[in-house]
C-alpha positions in Angstrom: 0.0 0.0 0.0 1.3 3.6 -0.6 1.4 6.1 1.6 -1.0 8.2 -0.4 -3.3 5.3 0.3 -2.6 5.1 3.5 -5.2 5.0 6.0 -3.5 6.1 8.9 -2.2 8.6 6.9 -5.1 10.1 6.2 -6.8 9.5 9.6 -3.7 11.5 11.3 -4.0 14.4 8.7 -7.4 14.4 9.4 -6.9 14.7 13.2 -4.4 17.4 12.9 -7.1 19.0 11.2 -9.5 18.2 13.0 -7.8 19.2 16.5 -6.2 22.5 15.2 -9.7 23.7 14.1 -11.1 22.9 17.6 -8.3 25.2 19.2 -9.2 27.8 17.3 -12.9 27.0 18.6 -13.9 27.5 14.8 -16.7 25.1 13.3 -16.3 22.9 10.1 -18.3 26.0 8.0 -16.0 28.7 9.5 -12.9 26.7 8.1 -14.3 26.2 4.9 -14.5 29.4 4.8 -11.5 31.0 5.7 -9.8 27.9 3.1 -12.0 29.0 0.5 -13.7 25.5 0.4 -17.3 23.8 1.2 -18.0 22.8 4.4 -18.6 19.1 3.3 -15.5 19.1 2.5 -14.0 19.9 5.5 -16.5 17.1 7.1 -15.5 14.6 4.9 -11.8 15.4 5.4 -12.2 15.5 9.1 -14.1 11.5 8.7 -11.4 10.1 6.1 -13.1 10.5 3.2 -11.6 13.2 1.4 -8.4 13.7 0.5 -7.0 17.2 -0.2 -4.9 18.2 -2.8 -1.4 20.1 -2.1 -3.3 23.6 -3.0 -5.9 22.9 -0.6 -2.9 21.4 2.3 -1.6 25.0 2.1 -5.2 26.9 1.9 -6.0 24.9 5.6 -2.4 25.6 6.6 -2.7 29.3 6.1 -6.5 29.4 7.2 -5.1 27.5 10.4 -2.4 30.2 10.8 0.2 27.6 10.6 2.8 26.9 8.2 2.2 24.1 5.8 5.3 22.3 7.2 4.1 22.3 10.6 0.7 21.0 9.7 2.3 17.9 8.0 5.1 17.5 10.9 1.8 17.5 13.6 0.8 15.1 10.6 3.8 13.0 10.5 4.0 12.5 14.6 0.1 11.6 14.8 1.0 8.5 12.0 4.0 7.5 14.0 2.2 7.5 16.7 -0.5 5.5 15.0 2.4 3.3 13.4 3.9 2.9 16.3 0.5 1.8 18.5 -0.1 -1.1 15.4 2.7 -2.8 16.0 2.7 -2.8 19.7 -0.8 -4.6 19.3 0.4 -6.9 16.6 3.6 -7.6 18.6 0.9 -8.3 21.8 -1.4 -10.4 20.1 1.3 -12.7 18.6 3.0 -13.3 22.0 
C-alpha cells in the first residue's frame, strides 16, 4: 500500500485537522470558509473520506495560521504514533 493510500495517513491528517480547528474553537463551516472550500468538504476530510490536494494542504495551513510544514510535521507524529500503537498490538497479540 502507498502512503498516499494510507489510511493512517489520512486519519492522522485528518486529526491534525481536525484538532487544530477545535483550538481555534472554529466550526467545520467557518474553516471552509477561511480555506475557500465547502464545508462538506472539510466534514469529509475530518471523517477520512476526502483527500486534499497540495493547494488545498496550504489553503488549511494558512486558514489555520500555521505553516504548511508544521501541519504535515503535527501530521507526521500523529502516523508514528498511529504506526507505532499497530505494531505494539500486533507484537501483543502474537506473543
Amino acid at each position: 500500500m502507498t502512503a498516499a493510500r494510507d489510511p493512517l495517513l489520512i486519519n492522522a491528517f485528518a486529526a491534525a485537522i481536525k484538532s487544530r480547528r477545535a483550538t481555534m474553537g472554529w466550526s467545520q463551516e467557518e474553516l471552509a470558509w477561511r480555506a475557500g472550500v465547502d464545508r462538506t468538504f472539510i466534514a469529509r476530510l475530518e471523517s477520512c473520506r476526502n483527500q486534499p490536494s497540495l493547494s488545498v494542504v496550504f489553503a488549511l495551513a494558512e486558514a489555520l495560521k500555521v505553516s504548511s510544514a508544521t501541519l504535515m510535521s503535527d501530521t507526521q507524529c500523529r502516523f508514528e504514533i498511529e504506526q507505532a500503537s499497530r505494531a505494539d498490538s500486533k507484537h501483543s497479540a502474537a506473543e
